[in-house]
C-alpha positions, 0 to 999 in steps of 0.5 A: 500500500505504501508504494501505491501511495508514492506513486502519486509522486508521478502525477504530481510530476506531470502537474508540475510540467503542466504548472512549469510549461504551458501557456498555451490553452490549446497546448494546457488542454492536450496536455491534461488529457494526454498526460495529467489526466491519464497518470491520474486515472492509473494511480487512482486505479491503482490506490483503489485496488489496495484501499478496497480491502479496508473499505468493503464489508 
């Protein structure tokens, strides 16, 4: 759980190269959807498969 946990470290990379880089809406919005948003969805997949033991009955 500890891994899955730090690896929102990889989406806070990706938010930190679209804070840096872009000023460009066109560029802002490709970018969310190629690369923030997809890193996003994998770790929230991935933290989900381990918190679901501890929050289903």
């Amino acid at each position: 759980m500890l891994k899955a946990i730090a690896d929102i470290s990889t989406v806070a990379d990706q938010a930190e190269l679209f804070i840096q880089n872009f000023d460009d809406l066109p560029i802002r919005q490709e970018f969310i959807s190629n690369k923030l948003y997809p890193a996003f969805v994998q770790w929230h997949q991935t933290i989900q498969q381990e918190l679901n033991p501890y929050i289903q009955s």
